[in-house]
C-alpha positions as CSV (number, residue, x, y, z in Angstrom):
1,X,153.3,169.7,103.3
2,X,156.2,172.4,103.5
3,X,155.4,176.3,103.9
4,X,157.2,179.1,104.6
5,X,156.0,182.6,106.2
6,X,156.6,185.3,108.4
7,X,156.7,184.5,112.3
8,X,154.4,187.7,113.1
9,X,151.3,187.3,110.7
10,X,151.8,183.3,111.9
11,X,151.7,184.4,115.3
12,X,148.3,186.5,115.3
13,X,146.8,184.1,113.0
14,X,147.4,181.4,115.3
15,X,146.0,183.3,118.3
16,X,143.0,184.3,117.0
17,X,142.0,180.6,115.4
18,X,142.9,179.2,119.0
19,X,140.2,181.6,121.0
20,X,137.9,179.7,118.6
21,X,139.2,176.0,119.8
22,X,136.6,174.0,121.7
23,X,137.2,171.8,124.9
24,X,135.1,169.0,124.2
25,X,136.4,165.6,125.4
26,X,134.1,163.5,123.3
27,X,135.3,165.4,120.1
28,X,139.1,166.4,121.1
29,X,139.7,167.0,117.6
30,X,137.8,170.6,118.4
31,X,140.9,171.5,120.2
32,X,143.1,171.8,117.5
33,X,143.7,173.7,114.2
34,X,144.1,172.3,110.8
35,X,146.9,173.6,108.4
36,X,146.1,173.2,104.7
37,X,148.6,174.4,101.8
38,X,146.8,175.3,98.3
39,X,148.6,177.6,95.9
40,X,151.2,179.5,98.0
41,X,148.6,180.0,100.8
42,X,148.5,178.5,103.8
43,X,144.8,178.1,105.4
44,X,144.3,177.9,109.2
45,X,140.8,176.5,110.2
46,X,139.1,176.3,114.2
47,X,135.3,175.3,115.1
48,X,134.3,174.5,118.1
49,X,130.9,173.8,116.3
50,X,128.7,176.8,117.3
51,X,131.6,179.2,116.1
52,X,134.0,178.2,112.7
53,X,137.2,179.9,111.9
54,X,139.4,180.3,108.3
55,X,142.5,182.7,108.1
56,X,144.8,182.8,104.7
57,X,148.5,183.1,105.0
58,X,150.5,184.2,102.3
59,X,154.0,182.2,101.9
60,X,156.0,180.0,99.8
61,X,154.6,176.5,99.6
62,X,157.3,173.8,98.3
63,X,155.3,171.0,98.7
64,X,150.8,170.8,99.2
65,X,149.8,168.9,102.3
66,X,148.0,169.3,105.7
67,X,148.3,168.7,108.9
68,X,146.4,169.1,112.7
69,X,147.9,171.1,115.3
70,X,147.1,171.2,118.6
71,X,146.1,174.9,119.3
72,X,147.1,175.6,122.7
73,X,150.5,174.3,122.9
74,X,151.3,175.4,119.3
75,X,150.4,179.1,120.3
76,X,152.5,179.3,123.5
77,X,155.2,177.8,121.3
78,X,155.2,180.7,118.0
79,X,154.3,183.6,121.1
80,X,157.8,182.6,122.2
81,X,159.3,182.7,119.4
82,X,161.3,185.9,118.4
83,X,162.6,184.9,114.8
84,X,161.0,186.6,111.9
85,X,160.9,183.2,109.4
86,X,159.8,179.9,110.1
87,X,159.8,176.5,107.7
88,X,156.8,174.1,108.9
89,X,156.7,170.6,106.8
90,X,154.9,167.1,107.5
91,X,156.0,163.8,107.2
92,X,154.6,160.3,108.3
93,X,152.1,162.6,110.4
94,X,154.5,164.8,112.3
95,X,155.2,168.6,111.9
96,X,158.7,169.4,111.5
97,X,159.1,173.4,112.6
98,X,161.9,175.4,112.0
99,X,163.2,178.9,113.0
100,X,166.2,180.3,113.7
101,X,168.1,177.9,115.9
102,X,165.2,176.2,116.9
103,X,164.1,172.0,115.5
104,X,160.5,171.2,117.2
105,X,158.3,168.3,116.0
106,X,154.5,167.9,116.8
107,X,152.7,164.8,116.6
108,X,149.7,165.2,114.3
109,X,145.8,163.7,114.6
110,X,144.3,162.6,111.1
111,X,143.2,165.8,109.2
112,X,140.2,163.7,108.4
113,X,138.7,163.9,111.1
114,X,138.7,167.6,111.1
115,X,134.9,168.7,110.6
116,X,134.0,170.7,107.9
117,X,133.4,174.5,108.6
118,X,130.3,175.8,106.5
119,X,129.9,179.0,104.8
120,X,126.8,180.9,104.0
121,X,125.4,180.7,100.4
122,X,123.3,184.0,100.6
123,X,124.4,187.1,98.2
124,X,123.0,189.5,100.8
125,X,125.2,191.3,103.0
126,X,125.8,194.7,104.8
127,X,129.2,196.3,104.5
128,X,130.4,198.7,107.2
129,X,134.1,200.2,107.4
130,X,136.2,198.5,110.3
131,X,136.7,201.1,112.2
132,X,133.1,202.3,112.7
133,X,132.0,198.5,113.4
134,X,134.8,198.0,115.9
135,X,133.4,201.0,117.8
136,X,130.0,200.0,117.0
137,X,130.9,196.3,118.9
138,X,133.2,198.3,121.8
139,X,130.3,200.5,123.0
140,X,127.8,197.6,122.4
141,X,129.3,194.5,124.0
142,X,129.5,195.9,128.0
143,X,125.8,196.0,128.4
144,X,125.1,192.1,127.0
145,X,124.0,189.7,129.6
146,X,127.1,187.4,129.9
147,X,124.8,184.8,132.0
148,X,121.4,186.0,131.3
149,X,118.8,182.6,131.7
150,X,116.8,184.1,128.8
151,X,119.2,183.1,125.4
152,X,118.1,186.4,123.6
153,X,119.9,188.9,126.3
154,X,123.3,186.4,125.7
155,X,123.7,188.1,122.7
156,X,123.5,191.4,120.5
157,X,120.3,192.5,118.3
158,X,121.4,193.2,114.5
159,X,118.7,194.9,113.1
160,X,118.8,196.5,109.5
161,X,116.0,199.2,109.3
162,X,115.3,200.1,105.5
163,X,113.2,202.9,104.1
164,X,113.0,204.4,100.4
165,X,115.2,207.3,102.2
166,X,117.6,205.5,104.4
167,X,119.1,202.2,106.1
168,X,120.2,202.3,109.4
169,X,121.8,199.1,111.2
170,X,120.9,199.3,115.0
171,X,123.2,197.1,117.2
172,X,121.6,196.7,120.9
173,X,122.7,194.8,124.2
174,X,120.8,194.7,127.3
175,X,121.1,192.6,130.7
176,X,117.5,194.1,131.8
177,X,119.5,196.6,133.9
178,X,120.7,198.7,131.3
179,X,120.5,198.7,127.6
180,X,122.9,200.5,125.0
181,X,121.8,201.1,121.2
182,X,124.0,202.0,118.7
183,X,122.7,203.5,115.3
184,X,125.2,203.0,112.2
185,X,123.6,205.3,109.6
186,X,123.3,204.8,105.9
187,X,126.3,206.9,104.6
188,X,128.6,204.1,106.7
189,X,126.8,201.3,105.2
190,X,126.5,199.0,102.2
191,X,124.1,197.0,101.6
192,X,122.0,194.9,98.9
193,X,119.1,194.0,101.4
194,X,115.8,195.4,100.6
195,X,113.9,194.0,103.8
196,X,114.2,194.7,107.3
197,X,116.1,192.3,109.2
198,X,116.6,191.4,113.1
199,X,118.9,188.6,113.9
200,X,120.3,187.9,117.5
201,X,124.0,187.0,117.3
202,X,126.2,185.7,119.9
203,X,127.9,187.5,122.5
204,X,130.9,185.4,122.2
205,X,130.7,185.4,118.2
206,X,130.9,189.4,118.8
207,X,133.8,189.1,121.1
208,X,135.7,187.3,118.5
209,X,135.1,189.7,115.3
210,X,136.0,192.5,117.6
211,X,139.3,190.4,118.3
212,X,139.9,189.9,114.8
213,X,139.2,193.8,114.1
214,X,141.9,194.6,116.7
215,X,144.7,192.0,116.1
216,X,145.3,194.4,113.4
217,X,146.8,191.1,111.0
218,X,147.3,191.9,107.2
219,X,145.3,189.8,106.1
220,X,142.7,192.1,107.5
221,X,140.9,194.4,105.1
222,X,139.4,198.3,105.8
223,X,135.7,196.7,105.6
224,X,133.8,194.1,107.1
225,X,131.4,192.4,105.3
226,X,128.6,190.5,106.8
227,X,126.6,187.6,105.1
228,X,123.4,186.9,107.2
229,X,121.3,183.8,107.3
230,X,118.4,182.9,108.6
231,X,120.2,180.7,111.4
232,X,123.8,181.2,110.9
233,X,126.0,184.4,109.8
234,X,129.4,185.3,108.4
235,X,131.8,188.1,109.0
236,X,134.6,187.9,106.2
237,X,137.2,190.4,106.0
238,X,139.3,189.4,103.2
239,X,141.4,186.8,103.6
240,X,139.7,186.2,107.6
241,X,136.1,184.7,107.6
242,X,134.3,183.8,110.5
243,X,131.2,182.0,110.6
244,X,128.5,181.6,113.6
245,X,125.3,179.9,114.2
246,X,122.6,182.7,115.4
247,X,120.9,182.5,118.5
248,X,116.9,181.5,117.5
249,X,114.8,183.9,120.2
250,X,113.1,186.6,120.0
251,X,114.7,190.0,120.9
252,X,112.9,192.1,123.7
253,X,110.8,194.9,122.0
254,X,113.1,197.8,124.0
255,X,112.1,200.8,122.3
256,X,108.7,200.9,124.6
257,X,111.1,201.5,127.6
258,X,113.4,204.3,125.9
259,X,111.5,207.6,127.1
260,X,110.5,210.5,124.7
261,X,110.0,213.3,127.4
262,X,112.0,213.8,130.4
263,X,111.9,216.1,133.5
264,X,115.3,216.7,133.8
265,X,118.2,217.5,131.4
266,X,121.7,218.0,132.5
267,X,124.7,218.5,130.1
268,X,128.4,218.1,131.9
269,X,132.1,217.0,131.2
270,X,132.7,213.7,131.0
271,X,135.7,213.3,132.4
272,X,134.9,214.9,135.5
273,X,132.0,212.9,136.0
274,X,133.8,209.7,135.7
275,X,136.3,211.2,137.9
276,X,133.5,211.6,140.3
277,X,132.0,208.2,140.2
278,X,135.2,206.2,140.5
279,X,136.1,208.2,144.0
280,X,132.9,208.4,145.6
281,X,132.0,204.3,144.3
282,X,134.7,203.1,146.6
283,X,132.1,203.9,149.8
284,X,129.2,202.3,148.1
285,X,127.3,199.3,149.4
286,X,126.9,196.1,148.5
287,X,124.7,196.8,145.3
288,X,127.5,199.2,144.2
289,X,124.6,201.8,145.2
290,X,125.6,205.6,145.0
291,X,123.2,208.5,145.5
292,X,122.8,211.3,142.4
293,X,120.9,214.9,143.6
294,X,120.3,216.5,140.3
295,X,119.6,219.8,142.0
296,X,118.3,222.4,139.2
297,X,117.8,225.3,141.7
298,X,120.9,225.4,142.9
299,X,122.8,224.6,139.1
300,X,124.6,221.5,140.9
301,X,125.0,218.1,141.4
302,X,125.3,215.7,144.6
303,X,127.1,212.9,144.2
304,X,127.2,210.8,147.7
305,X,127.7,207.1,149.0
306,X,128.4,205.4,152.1
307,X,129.1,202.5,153.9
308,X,129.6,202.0,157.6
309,X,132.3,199.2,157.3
310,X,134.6,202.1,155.2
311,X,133.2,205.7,155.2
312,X,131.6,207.9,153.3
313,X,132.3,210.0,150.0
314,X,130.6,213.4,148.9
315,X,131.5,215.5,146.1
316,X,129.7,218.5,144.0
317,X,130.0,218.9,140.4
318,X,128.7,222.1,138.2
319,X,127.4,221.3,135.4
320,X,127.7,223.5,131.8
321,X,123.3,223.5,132.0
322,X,120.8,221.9,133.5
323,X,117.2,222.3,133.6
324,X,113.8,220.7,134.5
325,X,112.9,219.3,138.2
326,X,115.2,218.3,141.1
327,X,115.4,214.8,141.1
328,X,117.3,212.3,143.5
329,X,118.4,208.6,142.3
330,X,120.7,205.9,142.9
331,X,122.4,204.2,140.1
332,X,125.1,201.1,140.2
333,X,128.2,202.8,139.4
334,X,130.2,200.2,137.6
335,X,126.6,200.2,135.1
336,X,127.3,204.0,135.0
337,X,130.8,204.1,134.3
338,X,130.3,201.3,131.5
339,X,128.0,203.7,129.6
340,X,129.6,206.8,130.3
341,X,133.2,204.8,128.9
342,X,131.3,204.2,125.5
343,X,130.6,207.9,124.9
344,X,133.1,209.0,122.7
345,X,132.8,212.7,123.2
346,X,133.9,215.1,125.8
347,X,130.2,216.3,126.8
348,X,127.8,214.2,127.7
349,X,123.4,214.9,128.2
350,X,122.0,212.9,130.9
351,X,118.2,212.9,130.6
352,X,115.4,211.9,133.4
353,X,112.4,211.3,134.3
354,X,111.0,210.1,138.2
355,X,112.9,208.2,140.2
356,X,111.7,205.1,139.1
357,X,112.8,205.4,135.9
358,X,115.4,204.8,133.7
359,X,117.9,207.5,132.7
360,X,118.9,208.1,129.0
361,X,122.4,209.3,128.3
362,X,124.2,210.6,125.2
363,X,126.8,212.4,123.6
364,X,125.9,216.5,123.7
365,X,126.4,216.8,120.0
366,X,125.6,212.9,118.8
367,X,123.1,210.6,120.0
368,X,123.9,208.0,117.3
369,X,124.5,205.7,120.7
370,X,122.5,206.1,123.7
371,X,122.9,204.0,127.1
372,X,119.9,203.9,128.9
373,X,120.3,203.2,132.8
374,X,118.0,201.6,135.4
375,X,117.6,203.6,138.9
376,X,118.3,201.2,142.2
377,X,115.5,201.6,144.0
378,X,116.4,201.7,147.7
């Protein structure tokens, strides 16, 4: 094998395969990547066996071949690198690399043993631009239960709602405490699927599209196009597929605990709640507890925490309009600022109910992605 290709595209090609590397000592093959040459492409592939990598590199190829990397140590070596060409060839199962100045040699594992990375045989997919599923996945992925005992709140809810008027693809993360929905209408989707579907996928497989999305590599096209199975699914984006194994629970039916009416509604600026919350969250306690007084006599709002090892905080903010009863909560403010950071406009509508319950929060003029909040109760 001898190929030849930009450093650059190498580099973030290389980077992204590697996140998908397992650590697995009775299958140490997992941590590597395997190089395979076919018509002036080069083809990186990573698994780790849950997850399954394949990125296409354009180049010169002078002679077919491949050859198995080990991930790690290969990345460090190409993120040092500041040439803008390098030569990689095999012989006798070592990698010759050469760029600039620089001779390096790796010593190579049987390419044989590499396992084979599946792909999905369905013609059904959904195809969304990249940019509105990267924000889809950025305002999504905070709320997942990273360690959650139940397997269904370790990942996010796909679920494709079709009518005879519309589809709508509803992403949705929850940890119990707080849940955020996001609703990706029909005018920013594609799609050949007649049926409604709900799949659960990973939260790490999530991670890693919304890594791919961001590395920004050419190889990268404008849409994502997603291929789902009934226990595995693939996110291809050209010349980049990635291919994951579904998590097989069922999803929490959520929309019994989203409220329809509320006592309170209060519309303010974002920024100046944030603001707000990051000062006054230094003096919370240990639950990361900080008192809200939605006040709709007096057109204001309390914001207040203490604790007797540091002090105590207190700040007013007036919002544009607020109406309904006076109502008094504590929320964890690190769950607050999480949702409030996934807004993407400048005015926000908090909406509630008792005390008890949660709070619903949305853009003022969008509520394509809500964030619904759970009250500490204290």
């Amino acid at each position: 094998m001898k190929f030849t290709t930009l450093v650059d595209n190498f580099k973030k090609s290389i980077n992204l395969a590697e996140k998908i590397t397992g650590k697995n000592l009775t299958l140490p093959i997992l941590s590597n990547i395997l190089l395979k040459t076919n018509k002036n492409k080069l083809y990186l592939l990573a698994t780790d066996l849950e997850i399954g990598i394949e990125l296409i590199i354009t180049g010169k190829v002078e002679k077919e071949g491949k050859f198995v990397i080990p991930a790690k140590t290969f990345s460090m070596f190409l993120n040092n690198l500041s040439e803008e060409k390098i030569t990689i060839e095999e012989s006798k199962n070592v990698l010759s690399v050469k760029s600039g100045n620089y001779n390096t040699t790796f010593q190579g594992i049987n390419p044989d043993e590499f396992p084979i990375i599946p792909e999905t045989k369905t013609e059904k997919y959904i195809e969304i631009e990249k940019k509105d599923f990267e924000e889809a996945l950025e305002q999504v992925i905070p709320s997942v239960g990273y360690t959650s005992p139940k397997p269904e709140l370790n990942g996010i809810l796909f679920k494709l709602e079709n009518t005879t008027a519309k589809s709508v693809l509803k992403l949705v993360g929850t940890d119990s405490f707080r849940l955020a929905e996001k609703n990706i209408l029909s005018q920013k989707i594609k799609t050949n699927i007649k049926e409604n579907l709900e799949i659960i996928i990973p939260l790490r497989t999530a991670q890693e599209v919304l890594r791919i999305i961001q590395e920004e590599i050419e190889e990268v096209s404008s849409v994502v196009r997603i291929f789902p199975e009934s226990n595995q699914i693939q996110f291809s984006f050209n010349d980049v597929r990635l291919i994951s194994r579904l998590i097989n629970a069922e999803y929490p039916k959520y929309s019994s605990i989203i409220p329809s009416s509320f006592e309170n509604q209060t519309i303010l600026n974002k920024k100046k709640l944030i603001e707000a919350v990051k000062i006054v969250g230094l003096f919370s306690g240990r639950v990361n507890d900080v008192m809200f007084d939605f006040n709709a006599s007096k057109k204001e709002i309390v914001i207040e925490a203490q604790d007797p090892s540091l002090g105590a905080s207190h700040t007013v903010l007036i919002p544009e309009e607020i109406n309904g009863s006076s109502l008094k909560m504590s929320f964890n403010y690190h769950f607050l600022l999480d949702g409030l950071y996934s807004i993407k406009e400048d005015e926000i509508i908090i909406k509630l109910n008792k005390e008890i319950n949660p709070g619903l929060i949305h853009g003022k003029s969008n509520d394509n992605f809500s964030y619904i909040l759970m009250p500490i109760k204290i």
